[in-house]
C-alpha positions as CSV (number, residue, x, y, z in Angstrom):
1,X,4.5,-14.2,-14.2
2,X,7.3,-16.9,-13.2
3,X,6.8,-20.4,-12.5
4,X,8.0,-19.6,-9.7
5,X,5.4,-17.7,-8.0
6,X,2.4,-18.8,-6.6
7,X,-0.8,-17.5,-5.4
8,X,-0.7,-19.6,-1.9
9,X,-5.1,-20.0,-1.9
10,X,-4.4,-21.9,-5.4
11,X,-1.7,-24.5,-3.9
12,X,-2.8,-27.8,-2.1
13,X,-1.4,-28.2,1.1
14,X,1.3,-30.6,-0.5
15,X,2.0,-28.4,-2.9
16,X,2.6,-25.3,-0.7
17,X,5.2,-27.4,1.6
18,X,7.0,-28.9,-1.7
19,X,6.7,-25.0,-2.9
20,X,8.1,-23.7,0.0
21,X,12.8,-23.2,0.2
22,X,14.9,-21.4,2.6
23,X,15.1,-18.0,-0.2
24,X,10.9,-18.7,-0.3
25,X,9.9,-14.8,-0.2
26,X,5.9,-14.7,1.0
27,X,4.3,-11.3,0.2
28,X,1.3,-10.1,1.8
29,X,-0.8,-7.2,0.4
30,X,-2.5,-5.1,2.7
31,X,-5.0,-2.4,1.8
32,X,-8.6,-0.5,2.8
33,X,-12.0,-0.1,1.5
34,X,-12.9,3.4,2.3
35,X,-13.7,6.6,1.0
36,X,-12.1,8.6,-1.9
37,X,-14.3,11.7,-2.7
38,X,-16.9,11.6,-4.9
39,X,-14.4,10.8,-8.4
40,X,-13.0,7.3,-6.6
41,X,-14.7,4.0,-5.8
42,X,-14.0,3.4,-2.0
43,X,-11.9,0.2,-3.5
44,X,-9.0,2.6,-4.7
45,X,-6.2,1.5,-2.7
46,X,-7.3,-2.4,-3.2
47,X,-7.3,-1.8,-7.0
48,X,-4.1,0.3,-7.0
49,X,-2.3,-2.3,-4.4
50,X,-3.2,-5.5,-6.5
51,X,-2.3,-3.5,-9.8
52,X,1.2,-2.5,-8.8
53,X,2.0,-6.2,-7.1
54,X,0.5,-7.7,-10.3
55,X,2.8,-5.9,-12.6
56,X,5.6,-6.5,-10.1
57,X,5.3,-10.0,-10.1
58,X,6.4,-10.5,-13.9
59,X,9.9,-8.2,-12.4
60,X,10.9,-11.1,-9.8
61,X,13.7,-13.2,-12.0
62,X,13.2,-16.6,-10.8
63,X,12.9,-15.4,-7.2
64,X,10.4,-17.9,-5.2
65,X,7.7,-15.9,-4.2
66,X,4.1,-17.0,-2.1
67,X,1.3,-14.5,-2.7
68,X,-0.8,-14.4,0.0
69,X,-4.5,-13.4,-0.3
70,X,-5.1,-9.7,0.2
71,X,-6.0,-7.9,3.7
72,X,-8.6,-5.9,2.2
73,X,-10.0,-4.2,5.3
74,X,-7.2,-2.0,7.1
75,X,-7.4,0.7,9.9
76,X,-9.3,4.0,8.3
77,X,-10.5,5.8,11.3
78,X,-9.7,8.8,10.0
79,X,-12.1,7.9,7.1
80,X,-15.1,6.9,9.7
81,X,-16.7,10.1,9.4
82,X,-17.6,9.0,5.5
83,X,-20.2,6.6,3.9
84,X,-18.7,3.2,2.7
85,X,-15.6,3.1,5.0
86,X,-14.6,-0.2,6.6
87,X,-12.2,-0.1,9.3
88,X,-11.1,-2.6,12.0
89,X,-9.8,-1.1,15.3
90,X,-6.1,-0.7,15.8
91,X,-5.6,-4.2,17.8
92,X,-7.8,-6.0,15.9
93,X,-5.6,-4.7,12.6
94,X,-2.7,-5.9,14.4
95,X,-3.9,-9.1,15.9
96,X,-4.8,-9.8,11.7
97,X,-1.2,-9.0,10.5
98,X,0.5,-10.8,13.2
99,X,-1.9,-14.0,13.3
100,X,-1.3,-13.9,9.7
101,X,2.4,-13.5,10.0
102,X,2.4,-16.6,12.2
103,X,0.5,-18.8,10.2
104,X,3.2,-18.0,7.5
105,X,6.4,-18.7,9.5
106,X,4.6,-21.7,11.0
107,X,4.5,-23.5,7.2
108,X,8.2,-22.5,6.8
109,X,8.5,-19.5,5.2
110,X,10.1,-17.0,7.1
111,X,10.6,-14.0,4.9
112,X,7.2,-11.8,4.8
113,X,6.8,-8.9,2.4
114,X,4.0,-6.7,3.8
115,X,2.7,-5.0,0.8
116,X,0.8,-1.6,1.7
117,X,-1.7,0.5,-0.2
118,X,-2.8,2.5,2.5
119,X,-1.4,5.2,4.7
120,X,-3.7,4.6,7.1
121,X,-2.1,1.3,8.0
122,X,1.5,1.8,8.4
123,X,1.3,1.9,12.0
124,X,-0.3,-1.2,12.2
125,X,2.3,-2.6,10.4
126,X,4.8,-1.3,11.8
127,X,4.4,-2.8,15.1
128,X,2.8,-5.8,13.5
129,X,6.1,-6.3,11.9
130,X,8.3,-5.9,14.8
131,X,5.9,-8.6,16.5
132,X,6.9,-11.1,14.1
133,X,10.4,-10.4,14.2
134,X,10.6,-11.1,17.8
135,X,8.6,-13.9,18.3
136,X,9.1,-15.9,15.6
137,X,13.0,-14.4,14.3
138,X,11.3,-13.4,10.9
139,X,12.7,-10.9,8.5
140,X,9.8,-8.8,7.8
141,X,10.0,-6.0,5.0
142,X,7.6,-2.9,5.4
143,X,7.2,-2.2,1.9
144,X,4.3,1.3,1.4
145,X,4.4,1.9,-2.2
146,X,4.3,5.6,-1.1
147,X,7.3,5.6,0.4
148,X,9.0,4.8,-2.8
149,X,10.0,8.0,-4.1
150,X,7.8,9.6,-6.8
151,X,10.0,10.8,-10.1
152,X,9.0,15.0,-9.8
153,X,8.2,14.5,-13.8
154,X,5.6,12.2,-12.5
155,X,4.3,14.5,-9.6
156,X,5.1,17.7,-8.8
157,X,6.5,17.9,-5.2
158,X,4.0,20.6,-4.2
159,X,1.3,18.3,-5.0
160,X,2.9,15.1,-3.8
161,X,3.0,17.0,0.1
162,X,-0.5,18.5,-0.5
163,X,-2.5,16.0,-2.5
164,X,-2.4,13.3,0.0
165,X,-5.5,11.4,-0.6
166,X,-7.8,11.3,-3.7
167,X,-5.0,13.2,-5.4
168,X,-3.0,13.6,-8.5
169,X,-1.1,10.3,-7.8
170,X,-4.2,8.1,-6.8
171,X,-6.5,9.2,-9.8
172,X,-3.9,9.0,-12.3
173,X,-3.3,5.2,-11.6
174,X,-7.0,4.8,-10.8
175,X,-7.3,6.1,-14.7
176,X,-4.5,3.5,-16.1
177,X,-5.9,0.6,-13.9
178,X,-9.6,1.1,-13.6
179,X,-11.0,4.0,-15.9
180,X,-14.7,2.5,-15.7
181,X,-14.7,2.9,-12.3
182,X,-13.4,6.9,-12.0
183,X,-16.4,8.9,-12.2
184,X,-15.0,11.1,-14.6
185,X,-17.5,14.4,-14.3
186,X,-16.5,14.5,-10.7
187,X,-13.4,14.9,-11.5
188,X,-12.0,18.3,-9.7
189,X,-9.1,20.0,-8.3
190,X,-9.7,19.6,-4.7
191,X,-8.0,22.5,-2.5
192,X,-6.5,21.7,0.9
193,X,-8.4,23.8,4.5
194,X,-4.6,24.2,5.6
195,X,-3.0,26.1,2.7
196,X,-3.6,29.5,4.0
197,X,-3.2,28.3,7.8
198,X,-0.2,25.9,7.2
199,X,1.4,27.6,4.1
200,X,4.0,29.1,6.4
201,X,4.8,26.3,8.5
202,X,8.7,25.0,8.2
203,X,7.4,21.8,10.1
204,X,4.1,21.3,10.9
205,X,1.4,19.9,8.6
206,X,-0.8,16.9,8.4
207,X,1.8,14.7,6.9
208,X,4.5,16.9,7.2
209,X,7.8,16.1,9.9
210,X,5.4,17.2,12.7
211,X,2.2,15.6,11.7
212,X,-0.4,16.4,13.5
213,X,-3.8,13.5,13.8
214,X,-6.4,14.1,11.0
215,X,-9.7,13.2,9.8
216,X,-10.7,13.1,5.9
217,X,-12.8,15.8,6.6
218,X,-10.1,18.4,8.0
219,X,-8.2,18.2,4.8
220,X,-11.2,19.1,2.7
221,X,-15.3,18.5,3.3
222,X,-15.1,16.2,0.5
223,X,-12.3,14.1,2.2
224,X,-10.2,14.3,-0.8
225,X,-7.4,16.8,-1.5
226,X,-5.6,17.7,-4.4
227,X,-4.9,18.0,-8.4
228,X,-7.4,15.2,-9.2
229,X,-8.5,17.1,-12.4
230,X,-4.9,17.1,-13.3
231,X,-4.0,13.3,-13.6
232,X,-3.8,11.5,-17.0
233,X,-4.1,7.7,-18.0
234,X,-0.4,8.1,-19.4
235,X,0.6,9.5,-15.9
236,X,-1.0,6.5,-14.3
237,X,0.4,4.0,-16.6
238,X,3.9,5.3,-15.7
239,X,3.2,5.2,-12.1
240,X,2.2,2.1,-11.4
241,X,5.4,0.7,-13.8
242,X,7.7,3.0,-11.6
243,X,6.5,1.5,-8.4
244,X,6.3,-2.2,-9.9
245,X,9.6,-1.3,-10.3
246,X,10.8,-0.7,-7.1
247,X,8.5,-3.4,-5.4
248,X,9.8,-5.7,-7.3
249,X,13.6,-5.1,-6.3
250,X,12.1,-5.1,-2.6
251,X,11.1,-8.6,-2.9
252,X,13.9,-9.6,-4.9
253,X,16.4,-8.3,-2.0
254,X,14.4,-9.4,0.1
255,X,14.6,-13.1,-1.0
256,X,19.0,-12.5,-1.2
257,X,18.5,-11.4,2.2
258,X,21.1,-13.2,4.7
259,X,19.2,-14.1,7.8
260,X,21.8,-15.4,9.9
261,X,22.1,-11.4,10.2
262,X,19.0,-11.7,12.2
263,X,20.5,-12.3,15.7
């Protein structure tokens, strides 16, 4: 990792403001403790999150970058129906990011990276973000490691629109990152309730262009869907390089970013 990134909980309060430029790039990792079918610790998108920033971090070329400590606890209602889930409501999830956000422009930083793990919270963050930006003129990156598009040697597509949560993506870096904690004989192939329903649809689907709401259970009674059997350390290993990768480009843009474009 650079000298030039810090953890911010590690820095004295001297430190930080001696730390802290006009390019000073804070990133703040946002994730969920909930559940992920009987083959995943309910920490999965923590470790995965932390794993892919922690790999990014060694990506960043001298950029100055504050690491904030992680929002562990997102919004999961649509895991709530499960053991182990932890979820703040929406405005408290909001109130977090944004009271967070202000605490960060307010010691002079005023370039956040929001670093997601969790589909579940990208609303939140969403209009957590735009909060920031008008209040406090902050350029504010939404960066979902999800979003960054998945090589299809990696994942199939077909899997990549099906196995949403538990998957084929999730257990494969769950393998490279934390084998110990992937309980390998429950390792399955989970299938999807909509395939037969949904196969047909040209639009609508659970994550599809016309989402519809849905609860872990509606996808499958484990909660989980997808090629979970399927996934391989190897795969994971490559996964979480690819999107250390493109996080890591994030931040670095992020940090060239001209904010007297922010009007």
């Amino acid at each position: 990792m650079d000298d030039t990134v810090h953890y911010w909980q590690d820095l004295t309060t001297e430190e930080l403001a001696d730390v802290v430029g006009d390019s000073t790039v804070a990133i703040l990792p946002v994730a969920a403790i909930e559940q992920h079918g009987p083959h995943l610790p309910l920490s999965t998108d923590l470790i995965i999150g932390e794993g892919i920033l922690l790999k990014a971090l060694d990506q960043l070329d001298g950029a100055s970058a504050l690491v904030l400590p992680t929002v562990t606890v997102g919004l999961s209602l649509e895991h709530t129906s499960f053991s182990g889930t932890l979820s703040l409501r929406p405005d408290t999830a909001i109130d977090v990011l944004v009271d967070i956000g202000q605490s960060v422009a307010a010691s002079g930083v005023h370039r956040l990276v929001i670093f997601n793990s969790h589909g579940g919270n990208r609303q939140i963050i969403d209009l957590a973000a735009l909060q920031l930006r008008q209040r406090f003129g902050m350029l504010v990156v939404k960066a979902n490691y999800f979003r960054f598009k998945t090589p299809s040697d990696l994942v199939e597509a077909s899997e990549l629109a099906r196995g949403i949560h538990g998957g084929e993506l999730e257990t494969a870096m769950m393998l490279y990152l934390a084998r110990d904690s992937v309980r390998l004989e429950h390792l399955q192939n989970f299938e999807a309730l909509d395939d037969n329903l949904l196969a047909n649809n040209e639009k609508l689907g659970p994550e599809n262009e016309a989402a519809f709401a849905w609860m872990g259970q509606d996808l499958n009674p484990a909660g989980v869907v997808g090629r979970a059997a399927q996934a391989t350390t190897s795969q994971g290993e490559k996964l979480v390089a690819h999107f250390a990768r493109a996080l890591a480009t994030t931040i670095r843009e992020a940090q060239q970013f001209n904010l007297k474009l922010l009007r």
